[in-house]
C-alpha positions as CSV (number, residue, x, y, z in Angstrom):
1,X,-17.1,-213.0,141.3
2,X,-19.0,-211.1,138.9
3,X,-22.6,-211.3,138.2
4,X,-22.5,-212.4,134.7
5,X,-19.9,-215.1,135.6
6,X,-21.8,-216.5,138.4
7,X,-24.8,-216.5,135.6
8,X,-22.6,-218.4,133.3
9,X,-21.1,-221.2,135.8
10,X,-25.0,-222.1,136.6
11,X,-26.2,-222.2,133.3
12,X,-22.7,-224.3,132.1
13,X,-23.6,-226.7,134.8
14,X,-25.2,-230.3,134.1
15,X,-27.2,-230.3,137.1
16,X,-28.9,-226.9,136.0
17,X,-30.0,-228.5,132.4
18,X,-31.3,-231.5,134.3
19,X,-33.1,-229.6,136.6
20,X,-34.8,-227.2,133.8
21,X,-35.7,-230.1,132.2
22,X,-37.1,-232.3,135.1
23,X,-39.2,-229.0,136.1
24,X,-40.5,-228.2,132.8
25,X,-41.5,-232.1,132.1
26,X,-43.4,-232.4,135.5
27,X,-44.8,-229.2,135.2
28,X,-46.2,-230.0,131.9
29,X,-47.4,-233.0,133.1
30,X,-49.3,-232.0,136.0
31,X,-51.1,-229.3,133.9
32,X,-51.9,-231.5,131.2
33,X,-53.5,-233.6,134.1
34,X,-55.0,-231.1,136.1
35,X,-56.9,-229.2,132.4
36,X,-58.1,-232.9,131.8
37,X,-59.7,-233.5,134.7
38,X,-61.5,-229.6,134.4
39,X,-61.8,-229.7,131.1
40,X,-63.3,-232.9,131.2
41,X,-65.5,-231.8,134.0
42,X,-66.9,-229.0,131.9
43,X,-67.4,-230.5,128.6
44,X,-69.5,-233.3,130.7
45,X,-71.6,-229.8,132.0
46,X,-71.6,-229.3,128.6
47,X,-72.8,-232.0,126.9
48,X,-74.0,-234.8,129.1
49,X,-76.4,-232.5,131.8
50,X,-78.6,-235.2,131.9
51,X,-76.1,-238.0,133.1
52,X,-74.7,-235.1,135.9
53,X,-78.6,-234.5,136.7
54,X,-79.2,-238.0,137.9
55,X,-79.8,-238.4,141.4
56,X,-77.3,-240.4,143.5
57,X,-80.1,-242.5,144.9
58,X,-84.1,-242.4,144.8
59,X,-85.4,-240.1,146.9
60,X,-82.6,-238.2,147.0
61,X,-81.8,-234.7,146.4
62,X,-78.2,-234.8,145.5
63,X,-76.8,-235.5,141.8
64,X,-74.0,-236.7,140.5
65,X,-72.6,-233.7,139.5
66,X,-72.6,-232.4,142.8
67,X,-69.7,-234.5,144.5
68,X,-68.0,-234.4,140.9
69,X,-67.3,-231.7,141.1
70,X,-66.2,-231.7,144.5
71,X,-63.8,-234.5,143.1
72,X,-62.9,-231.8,141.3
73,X,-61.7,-229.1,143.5
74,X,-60.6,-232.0,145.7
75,X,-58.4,-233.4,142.8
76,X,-56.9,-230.0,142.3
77,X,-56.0,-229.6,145.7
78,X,-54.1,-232.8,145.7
79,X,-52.4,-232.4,142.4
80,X,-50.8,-228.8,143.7
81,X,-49.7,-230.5,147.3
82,X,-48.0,-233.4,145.2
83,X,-45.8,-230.7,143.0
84,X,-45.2,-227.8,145.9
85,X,-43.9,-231.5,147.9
86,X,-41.6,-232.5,145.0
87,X,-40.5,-228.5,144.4
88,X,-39.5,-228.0,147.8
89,X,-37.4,-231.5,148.4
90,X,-36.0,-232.6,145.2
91,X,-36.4,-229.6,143.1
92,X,-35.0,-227.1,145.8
93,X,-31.9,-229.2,146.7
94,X,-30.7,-229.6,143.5
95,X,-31.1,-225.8,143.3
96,X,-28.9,-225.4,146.6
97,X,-26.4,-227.6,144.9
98,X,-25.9,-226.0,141.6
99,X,-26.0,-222.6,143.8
100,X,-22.9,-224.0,146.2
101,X,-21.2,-225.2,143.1
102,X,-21.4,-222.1,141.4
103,X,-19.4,-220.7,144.4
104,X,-17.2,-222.7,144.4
């Protein structure tokens, strides 16, 4: 089987244009959360320093901004577990099974 046949059978296939789509709309998704919650992090460093100065509690030394924006990275790390999980189950075995029926 040729190259540019093979190319043709997977990109003919149903499961391919659902999977391109289901990719691209989670992907979307998950960056338009992830730039929210950074972007929204900054532009509170931006303009709101005095709310991210308070203190957590009298007497101490902490602000809020300090565990924000470990909520931040935190988040982050979170959000890119919860896609590379979904890529490599749902996303990867509907790639193996557009791959075997291209084979075919």
């Amino acid at each position: 089987m040729k190259d540019d046949d093979l190319v043709v059978r997977i990109a003919a296939n149903p499961k391919y244009k659902k999977l391109v789509s289901m990719r691209s709309t989670y992907s979307i998704v998950m960056t338009v959360l992830i730039m929210a919650i950074y972007y929204g992090y900054i532009l509170l460093i931006a303009f709101d320093k005095e709310f991210l100065a308070r203190k957590l509690a009298d007497g101490m030394v902490t602000s809020i901004g300090i565990p924000m924006g470990v909520g931040v990275i935190v988040l982050t790390i979170v959000i890119t577990n919860i896609y590379v999980r979904r890529a490599n189950s749902e996303f990867d075995d509907l790639t193996a099974e557009i791959i075997h029926e291209a084979h075919q």
